[in-house]
C-alpha positions in Angstrom: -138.7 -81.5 -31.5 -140.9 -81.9 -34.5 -140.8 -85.4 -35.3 -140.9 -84.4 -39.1 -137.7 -82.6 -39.0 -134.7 -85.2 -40.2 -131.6 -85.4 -38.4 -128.4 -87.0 -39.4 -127.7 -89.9 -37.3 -124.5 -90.5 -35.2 -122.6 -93.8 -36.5 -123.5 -97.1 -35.7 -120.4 -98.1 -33.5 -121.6 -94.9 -31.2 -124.2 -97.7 -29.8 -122.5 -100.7 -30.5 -119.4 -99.8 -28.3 -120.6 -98.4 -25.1 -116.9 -98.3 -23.7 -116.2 -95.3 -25.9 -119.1 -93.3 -24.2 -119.3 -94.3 -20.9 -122.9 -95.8 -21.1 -121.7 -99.1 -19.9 -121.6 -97.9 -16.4 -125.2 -96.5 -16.6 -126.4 -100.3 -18.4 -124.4 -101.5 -15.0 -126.4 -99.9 -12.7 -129.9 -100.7 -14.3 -129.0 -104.6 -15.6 -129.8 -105.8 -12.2 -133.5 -106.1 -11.3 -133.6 -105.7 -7.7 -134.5 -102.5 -6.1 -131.6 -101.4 -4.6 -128.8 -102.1 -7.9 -128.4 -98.2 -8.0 -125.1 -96.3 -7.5 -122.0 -97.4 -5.6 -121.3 -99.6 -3.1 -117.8 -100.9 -1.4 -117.2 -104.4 -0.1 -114.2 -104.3 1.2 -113.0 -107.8 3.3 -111.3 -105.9 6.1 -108.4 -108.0 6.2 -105.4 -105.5 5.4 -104.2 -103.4 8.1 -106.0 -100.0 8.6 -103.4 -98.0 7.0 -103.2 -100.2 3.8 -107.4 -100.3 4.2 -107.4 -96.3 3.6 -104.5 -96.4 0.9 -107.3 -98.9 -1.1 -110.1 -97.3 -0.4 -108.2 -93.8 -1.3 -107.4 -95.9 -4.9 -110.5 -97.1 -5.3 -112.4 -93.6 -4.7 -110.3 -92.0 -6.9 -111.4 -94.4 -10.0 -114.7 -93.9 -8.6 -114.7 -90.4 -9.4 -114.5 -90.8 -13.3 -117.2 -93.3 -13.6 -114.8 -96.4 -13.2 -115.2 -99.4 -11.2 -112.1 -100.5 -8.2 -111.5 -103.4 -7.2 -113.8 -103.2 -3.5 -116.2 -100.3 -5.4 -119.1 -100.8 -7.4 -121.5 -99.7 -8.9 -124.5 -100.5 -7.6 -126.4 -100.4 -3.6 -125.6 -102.7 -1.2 -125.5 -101.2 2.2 -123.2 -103.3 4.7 -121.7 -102.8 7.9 -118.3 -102.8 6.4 -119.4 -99.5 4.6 -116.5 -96.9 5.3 -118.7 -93.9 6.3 -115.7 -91.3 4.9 -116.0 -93.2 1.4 -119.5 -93.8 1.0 -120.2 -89.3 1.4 -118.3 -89.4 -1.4 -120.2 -91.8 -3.5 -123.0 -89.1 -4.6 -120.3 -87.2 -6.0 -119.4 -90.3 -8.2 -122.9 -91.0 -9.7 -123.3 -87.4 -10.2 -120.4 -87.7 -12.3 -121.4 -90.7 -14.0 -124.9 -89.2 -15.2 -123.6 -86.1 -16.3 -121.1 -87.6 -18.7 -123.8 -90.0 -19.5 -125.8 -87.0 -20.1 -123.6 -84.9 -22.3 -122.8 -88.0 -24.5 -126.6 -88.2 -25.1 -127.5 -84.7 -26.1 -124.2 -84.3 -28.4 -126.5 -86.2 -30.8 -127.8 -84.1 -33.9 -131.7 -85.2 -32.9 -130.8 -83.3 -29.6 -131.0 -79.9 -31.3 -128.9 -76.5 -30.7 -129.8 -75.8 -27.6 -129.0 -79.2 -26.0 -125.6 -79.1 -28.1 -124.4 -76.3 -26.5 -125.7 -77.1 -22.7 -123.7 -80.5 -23.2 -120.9 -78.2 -24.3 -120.8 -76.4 -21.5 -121.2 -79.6 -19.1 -118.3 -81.4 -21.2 -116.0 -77.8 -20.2 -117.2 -78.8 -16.7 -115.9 -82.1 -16.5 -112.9 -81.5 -17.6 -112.3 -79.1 -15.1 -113.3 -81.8 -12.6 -110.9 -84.2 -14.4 -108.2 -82.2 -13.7 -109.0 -81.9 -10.4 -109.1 -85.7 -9.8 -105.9 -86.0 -11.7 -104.4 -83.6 -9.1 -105.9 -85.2 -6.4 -104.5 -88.8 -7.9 -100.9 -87.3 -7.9 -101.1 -86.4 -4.5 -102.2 -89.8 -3.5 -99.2 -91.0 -5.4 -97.2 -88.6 -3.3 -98.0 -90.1 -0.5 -99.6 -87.1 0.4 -103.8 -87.7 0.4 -106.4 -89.7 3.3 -109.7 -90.1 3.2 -110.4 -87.1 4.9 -108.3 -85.3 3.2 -109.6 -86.3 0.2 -113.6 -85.8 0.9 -112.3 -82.1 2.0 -111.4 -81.5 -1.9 -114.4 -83.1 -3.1 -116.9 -81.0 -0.7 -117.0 -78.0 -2.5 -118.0 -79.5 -6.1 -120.9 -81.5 -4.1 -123.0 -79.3 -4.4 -122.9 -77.9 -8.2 -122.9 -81.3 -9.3 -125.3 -83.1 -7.4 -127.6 -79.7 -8.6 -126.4 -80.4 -12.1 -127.6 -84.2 -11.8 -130.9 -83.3 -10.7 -131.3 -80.8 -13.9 -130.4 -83.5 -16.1 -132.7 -85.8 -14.4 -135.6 -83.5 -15.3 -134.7 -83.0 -19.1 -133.8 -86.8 -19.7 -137.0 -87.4 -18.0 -139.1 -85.5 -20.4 -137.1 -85.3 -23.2 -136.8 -81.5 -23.1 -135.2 -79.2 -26.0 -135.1 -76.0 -26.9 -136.9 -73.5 -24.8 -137.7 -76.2 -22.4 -134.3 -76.6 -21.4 -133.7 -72.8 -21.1 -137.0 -72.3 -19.1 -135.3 -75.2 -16.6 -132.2 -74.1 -16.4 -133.4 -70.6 -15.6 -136.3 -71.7 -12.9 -133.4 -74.3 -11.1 -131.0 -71.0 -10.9 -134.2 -68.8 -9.4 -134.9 -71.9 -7.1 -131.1 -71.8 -5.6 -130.8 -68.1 -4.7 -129.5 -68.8 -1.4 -126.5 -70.8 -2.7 -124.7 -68.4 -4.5 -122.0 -70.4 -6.0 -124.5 -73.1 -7.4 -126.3 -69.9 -8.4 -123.6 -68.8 -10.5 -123.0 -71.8 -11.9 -126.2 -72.8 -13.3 -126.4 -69.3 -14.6 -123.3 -69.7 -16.6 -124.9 -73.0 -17.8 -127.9 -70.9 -19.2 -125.9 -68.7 -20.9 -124.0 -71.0 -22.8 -127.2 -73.0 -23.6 -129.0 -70.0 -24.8 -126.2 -68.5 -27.4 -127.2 -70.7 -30.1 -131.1 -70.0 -29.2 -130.1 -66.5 -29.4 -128.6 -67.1 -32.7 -131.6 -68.6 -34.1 -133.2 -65.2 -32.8 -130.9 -63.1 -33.7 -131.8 -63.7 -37.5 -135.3 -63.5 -37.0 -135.3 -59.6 -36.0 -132.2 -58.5 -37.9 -132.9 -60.6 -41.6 -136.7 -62.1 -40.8 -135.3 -65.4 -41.6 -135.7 -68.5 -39.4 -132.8 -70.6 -39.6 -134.5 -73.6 -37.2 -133.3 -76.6 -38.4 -134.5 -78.8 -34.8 -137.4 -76.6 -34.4 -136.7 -75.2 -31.3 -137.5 -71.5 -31.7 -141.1 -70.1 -30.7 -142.4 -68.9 -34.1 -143.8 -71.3 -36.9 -143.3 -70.9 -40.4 -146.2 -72.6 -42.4 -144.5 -72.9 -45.7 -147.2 -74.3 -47.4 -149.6 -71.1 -47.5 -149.6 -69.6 -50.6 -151.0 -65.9 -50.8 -152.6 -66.9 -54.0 -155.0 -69.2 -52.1 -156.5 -66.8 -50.3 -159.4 -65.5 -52.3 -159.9 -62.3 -49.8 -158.7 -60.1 -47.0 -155.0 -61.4 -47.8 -152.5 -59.0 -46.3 -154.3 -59.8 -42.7 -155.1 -63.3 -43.0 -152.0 -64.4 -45.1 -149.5 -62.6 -42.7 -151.3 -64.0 -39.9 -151.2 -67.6 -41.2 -147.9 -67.6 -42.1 -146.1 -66.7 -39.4 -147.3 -67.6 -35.4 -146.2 -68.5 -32.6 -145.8 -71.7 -30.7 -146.8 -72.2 -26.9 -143.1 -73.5 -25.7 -141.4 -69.7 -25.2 -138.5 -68.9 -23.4 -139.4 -67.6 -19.8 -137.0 -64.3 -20.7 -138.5 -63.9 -23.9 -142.1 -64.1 -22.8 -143.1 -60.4 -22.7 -141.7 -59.5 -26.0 -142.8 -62.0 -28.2 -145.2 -60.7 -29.9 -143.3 -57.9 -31.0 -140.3 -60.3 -31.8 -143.0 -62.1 -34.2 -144.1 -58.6 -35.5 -140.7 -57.4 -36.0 -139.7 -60.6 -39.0 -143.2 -60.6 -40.1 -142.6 -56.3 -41.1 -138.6 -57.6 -42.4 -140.6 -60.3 -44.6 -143.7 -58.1 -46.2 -141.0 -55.4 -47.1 -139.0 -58.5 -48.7 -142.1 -59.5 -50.4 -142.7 -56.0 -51.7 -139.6 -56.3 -53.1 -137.2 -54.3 -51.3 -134.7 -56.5 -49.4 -134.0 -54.9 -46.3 -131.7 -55.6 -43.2 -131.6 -54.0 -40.0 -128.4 -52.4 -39.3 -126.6 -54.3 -36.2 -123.6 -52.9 -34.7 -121.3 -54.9 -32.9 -122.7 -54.2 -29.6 -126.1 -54.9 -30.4 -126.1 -58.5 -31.2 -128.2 -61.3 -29.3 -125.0 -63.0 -27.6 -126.3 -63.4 -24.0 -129.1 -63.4 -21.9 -128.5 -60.9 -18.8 -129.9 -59.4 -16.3 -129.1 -56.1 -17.3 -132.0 -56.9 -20.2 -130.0 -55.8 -23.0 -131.0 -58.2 -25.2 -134.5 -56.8 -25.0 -133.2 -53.3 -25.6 -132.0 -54.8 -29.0 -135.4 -56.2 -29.9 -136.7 -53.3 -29.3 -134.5 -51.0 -31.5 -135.1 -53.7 -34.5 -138.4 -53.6 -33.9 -138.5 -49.4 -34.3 -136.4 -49.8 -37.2 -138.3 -52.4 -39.4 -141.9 -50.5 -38.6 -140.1 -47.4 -39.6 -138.7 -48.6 -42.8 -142.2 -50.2 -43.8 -143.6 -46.8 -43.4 -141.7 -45.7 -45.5 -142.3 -47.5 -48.3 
């Protein structure tokens, strides 16, 4: 993001009160300074009977699943004979969990921009989804009902999506990504998992959501040639401080040209058509500067709302595109 865009910041009891956000298990895990203070870890003392072993464990592993500590798990590495193999396959699932939410609570900031707002959106949807399912599994348990085994055959099938999810996140947190950046990643992970085709689907749901509110930043672009940015996350740059009346010659090219450009950090399915996405609100704007206010016509199935692969969206450039050329021959 631009660093001189302002953006309200979230209160101060946000950082003051980790508790509220879950941060305080990701401080855990990193307070420690040796090597191996990542994740979780059970030390259990073996001295209940193997039945009431598995009801603790089961207990414990259930907590562990929303990010919160038992009383024999923890969260951090420390691998030990007394390690229940069953338990400890289900410890990726638990940090996954724990960097997601620690994820979403990060990028619901206003500094995080649109495009990071809705992603964490989408993730928060997620994990409530998963919540329930833990809940469900928890009644079980309190049924009587749930083992070990029983319970990492639940957990399998989510392994996957999440541990996927956790490794997107790692990217973005680790450079900071916004805007197109997170698109592009989301997009390239989803390419990169063709041969799982319910990760597949998942991180291309995830896309979607994320790119709705890019799409809306688009979406007024072609149909009004306004940018409504307020993160600076979309791909054209506005240089408001160009005035036509400095140029001393050649103004309709160079003017136009200054004005309006466009940045390096494009969306990967915007790529080929952004040049005449930048052509299409520069035509909206000289028309508005000519003095006739003009607005392309968008009927309800025509606006930017998702990214397919059916390429609609590009179909609906295209047609604003014809229509704003046309109308500035007109003139």
């Amino acid at each position: 993001m631009d660093s001189t865009i302002a953006s309200p910041s979230t209160p101060k009891w946000n950082v003051d009160r980790p508790f509220l956000t879950g941060r305080f298990h990701q401080e855990t895990k990193f307070a420690s300074g040796v090597a191996e203070s990542k994740g979780f870890s059970m030390d259990f003392s073996g001295c209940y009977p193997a039945a009431i072993q598995e009801l603790i464990v089961i207990d414990d592993l259930l907590s562990a699943l929303v990010g919160i500590e038992g009383r024999y798990i923890s969260i951090r590495r420390v691998h030990g004979k007394d390690d229940s193999e069953s338990a400890k396959r289900i410890f990726p699932l638990c940090e996954s969990y724990l960097l997601i939410n620690q994820f979403v609570e990060s990028r619901s900031q206003f500094k995080s921009g649109l495009v990071n707002h809705a992603f964490a959106a989408a993730l928060r949807t997620l994990l409530l989804d998963y919540q329930a399912m833990v809940a469900q599994l928890e009644h079980q348990f309190r049924l009587g009902k749930l083992s070990v085994q029983g319970l990492w055959f639940y957990c399998q099938p989510m392994m996957g999506s999440m541990q996927t999810l956790s490794i997107v996140i790692k990217k973005a947190s680790a450079s900071n990504f916004i805007g197109s950046a997170v698109l592009n990643l989301l997009q390239s992970q989803a390419k990169a998992m063709a041969g799982d085709h319910v990760v597949r689907s998942l991180l291309e749901k995830m896309s979607q959501s994320a790119s709705q509110a890019y799409l809306g930043i688009l979406e007024r672009w072609v149909y009004e040639g306004v940018i409504d940015d307020p993160y600076g996350e979309f791909f054209i740059a506005e240089n408001k401080l160009l005035q036509k009346e400095s140029l001393t010659q050649d103004y309709d090219a160079k003017y136009w040209q200054q004005r309006y450009s466009l940045k390096d950090d494009i969306p990967s399915f915007l790529a080929n058509a952004a040049d005449t996405i930048l052509t299409t609100g520069k035509y909206l704007n000289v028309m508005r500067e000519c003095g006739h206010s003009i607005q392309v016509p968008v009927a309800e199935n025509a606006k930017l709302t998702t990214v397919g692969s059916n390429h609609r969206y590009l179909e609906c450039i295209k047609a604003a595109y014809d229509f704003a050329s046309g109308e500035l021959l007109n003139l």
